[in-house]
N, C-alpha and C positions, 0 to 999 in steps of 0.2 A: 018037556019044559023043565020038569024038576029033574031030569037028566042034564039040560043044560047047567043048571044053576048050580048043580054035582060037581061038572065038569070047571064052570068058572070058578069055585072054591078053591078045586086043585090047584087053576093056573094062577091062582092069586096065592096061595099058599106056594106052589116054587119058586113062584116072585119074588115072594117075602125072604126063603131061605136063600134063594141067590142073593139077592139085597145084603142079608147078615153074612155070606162069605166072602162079598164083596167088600164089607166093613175092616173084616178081620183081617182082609189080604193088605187092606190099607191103614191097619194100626200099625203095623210092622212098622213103614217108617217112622210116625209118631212116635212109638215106641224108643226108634234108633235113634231118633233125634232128641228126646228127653235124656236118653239114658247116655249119650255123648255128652252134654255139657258136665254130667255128672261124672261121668269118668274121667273127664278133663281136669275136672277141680281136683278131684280123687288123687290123680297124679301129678297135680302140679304142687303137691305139700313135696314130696321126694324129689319130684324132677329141680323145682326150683333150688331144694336143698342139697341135691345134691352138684347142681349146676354151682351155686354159691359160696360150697364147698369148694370144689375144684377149681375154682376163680378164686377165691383167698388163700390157696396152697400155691397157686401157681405163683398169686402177687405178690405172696410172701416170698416165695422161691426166689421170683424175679427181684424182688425189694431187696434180701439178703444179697442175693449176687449180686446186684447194684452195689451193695454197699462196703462188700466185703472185696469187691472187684480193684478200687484205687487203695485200699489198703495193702495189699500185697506186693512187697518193694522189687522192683526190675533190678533182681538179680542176674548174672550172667553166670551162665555155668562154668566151673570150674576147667579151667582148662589141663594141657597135658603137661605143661610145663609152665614155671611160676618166671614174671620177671620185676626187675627192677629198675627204680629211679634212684641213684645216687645224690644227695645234697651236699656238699663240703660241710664242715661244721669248724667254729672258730679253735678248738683243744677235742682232744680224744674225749667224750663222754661213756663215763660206767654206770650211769643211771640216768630214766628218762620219766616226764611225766607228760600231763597237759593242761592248759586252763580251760580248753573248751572253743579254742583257735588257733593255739600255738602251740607248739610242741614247748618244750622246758627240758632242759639237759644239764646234769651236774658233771663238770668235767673232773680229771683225774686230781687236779690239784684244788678242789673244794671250790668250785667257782660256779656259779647260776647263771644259765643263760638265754631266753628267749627264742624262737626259731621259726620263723614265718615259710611252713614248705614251702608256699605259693611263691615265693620271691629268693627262698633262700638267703636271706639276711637273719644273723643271730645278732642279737643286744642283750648288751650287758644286763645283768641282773642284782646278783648279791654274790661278797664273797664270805662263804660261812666260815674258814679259816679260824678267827677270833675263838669260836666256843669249840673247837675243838684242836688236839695236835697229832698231826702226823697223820693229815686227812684224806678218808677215803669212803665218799660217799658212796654204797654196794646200793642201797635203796631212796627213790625219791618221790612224795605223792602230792599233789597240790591240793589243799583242802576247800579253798574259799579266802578272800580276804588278805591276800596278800600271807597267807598261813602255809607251811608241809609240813609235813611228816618226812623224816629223814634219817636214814641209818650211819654211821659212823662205822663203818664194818669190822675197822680196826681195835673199836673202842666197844663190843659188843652192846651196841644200845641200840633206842630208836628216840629219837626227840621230835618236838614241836619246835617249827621255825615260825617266828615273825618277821617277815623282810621290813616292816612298816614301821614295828618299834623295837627292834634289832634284840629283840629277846630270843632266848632257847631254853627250854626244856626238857631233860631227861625223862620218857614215861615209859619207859620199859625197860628190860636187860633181856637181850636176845644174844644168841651166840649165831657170831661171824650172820649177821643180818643182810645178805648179797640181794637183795632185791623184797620188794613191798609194794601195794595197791592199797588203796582203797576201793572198796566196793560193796554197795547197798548198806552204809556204816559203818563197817566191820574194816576192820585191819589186817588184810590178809599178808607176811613176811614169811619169805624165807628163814629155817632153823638151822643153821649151823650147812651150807650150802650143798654138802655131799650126803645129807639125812634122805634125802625127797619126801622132807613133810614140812608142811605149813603150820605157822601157829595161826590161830585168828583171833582177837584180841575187841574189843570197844572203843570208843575212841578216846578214853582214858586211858588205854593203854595195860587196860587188864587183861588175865588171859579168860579167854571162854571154851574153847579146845582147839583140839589137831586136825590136822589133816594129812594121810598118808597117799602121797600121789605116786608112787614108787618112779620117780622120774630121778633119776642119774643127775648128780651136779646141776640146781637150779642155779641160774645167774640172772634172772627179771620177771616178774610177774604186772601183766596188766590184763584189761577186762574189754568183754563187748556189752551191750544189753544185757546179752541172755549167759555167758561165760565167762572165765579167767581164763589167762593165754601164759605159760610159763615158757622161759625160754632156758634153754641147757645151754652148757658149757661148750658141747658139740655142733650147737648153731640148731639143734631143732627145736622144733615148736609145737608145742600140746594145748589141746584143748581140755579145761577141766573142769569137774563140775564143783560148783563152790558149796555145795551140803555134803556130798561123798569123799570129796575127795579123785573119783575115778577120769581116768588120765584117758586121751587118744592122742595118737600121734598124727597132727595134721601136715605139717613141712616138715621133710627131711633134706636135711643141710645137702647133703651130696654134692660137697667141696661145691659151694657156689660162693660160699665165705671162709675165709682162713675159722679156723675152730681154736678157742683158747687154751692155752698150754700152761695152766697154773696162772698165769696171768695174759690176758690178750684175744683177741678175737672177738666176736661179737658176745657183748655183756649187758646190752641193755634192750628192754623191748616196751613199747606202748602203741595203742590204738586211739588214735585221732580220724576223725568222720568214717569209720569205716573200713581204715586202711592201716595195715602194719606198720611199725616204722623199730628198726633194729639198728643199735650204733653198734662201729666195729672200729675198737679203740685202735689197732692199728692203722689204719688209715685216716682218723680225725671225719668219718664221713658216718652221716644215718644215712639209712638205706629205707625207701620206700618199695613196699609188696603191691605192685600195679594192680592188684584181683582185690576185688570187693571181701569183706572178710567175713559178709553173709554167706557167702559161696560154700564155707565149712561149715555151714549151722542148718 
């Protein structure tokens, strides 16, 4: 009997340890499954930051491209060969401007003219003859207001015009002044036209320095945005930069235009929406450059 009651101890005692090994084998998932929500949170400080990260790089990425996408202007690339559009024009012009729609050309015997590319009709304007003699406008700038800026090439000057109340103004003494801009306030002229330096001046007409573009006989100067475009005596055309001075050569004439012979050939240059426009005094005609003029920039 007390053998028996020996023997049931045991068998309640291996009970007991089976029981507790069976416990332990089944904390394991409790275990997994406590220690998973915790790991989950654990990770979701990084994971979500770094998800949220990557999703504000990307939107931003995608936001800038958006945005910077319709800014960027549908250039065409430059081609292998440049052409043109002829306009008649009513006298030979040796100097050109614009107001912002129309081209404006000073013909050879002092006379101001209007010039609607789109239709090709010029209208009268002004004739500056009166304030000066023996007249030969080299430079012309339209300033605002019925106002330019104009050289007298023969009379080494640069004056203010008023076409509105028929005043002029002497504001500088430039030698042989063959072409002038205006651009970001500044007065950039031609010095004496075989120098290839620019004076650039305020719009008093003071000086503030030079510019040396080693460019051969300038005969026009005008501007885009971002540059000034000078045009030689030889029919070509440079890109320059308006703080240096430092010149490239964008068009090379390559008899495409008679080239001026002391007097003659293409003498005047300005840029309206985008596009060249060169007079070529012997023929009485400006010439339009069909190629975007982004193309060179």
């Amino acid at each position: 009997m007390k053998n028996l009651k020996s023997l049931g101890f045991i068998a309640l005692l291996i009970a007991v340890i089976g029981l507790s090994g069976c416990d332990t084998g089944s904390s394991t998932p409790t275990t997994t499954t406590t220690a998973t929500p915790v790991q989950t949170v654990a990770s979701e400080g990084p994971i979500a930051s770094e998800t949220n990260t990557t999703t504000e790089t990307n939107t931003t990425s995608e936001t800038n491209a958006t945005v910077e996408k319709p800014e960027e202007p549908d250039i065409p690339e430059t081609p292998e060969s440049l052409t043109f559009t002829p306009i008649p024009i009513e006298e030979s012009a040796h100097a050109m401007t614009n107001n912002g729609s129309e081209l404006i050309y000073a013909t050879i015997d002092g006379l101001l003219y209007s010039l609607n590319p789109a239709t090709g009709v010029s209208t009268f304007l002004y004739d500056v003859n009166p304030f000066n003699d023996n007249l030969l406008i080299g430079g012309l700038s339209y300033i605002g207001d019925n106002q330019f800026f104009y050289s007298p090439v023969r009379d080494n000057t640069i004056s203010r015009l008023n076409i509105t109340t028929d005043e002029a103004e002497v504001i500088a003494d430039i030698k042989f002044a063959d072409g002038l801009d205006v651009y970001h306030h500044k007065i950039y002229t031609v010095t004496y036209n075989k120098s290839g330096i620019l004076t650039v001046m305020d719009m008093d007409g003071a000086k503030l320095y030079t510019l040396e573009t080693n460019i051969d006989d300038m005969v026009g100067v005008a501007h885009s945005d971002r540059y000034l475009y000078i045009l030689s005596e030889s029919g070509n055309i440079y890109q320059v930069d308006s703080e240096n001075g430092k010149s490239q050569l964008i068009v090379e004439n390559e008899e495409l235009f008679e080239t001026g012979e002391s007097f003659g050939g293409v003498e005047a240059i300005d840029i309206l929406d985008n596009h060249i426009y060169l007079s070529n005094v012997n023929d009485s005609t400006v010439y339009r450059i069909n190629q975007d003029i982004r193309t060179f920039e």
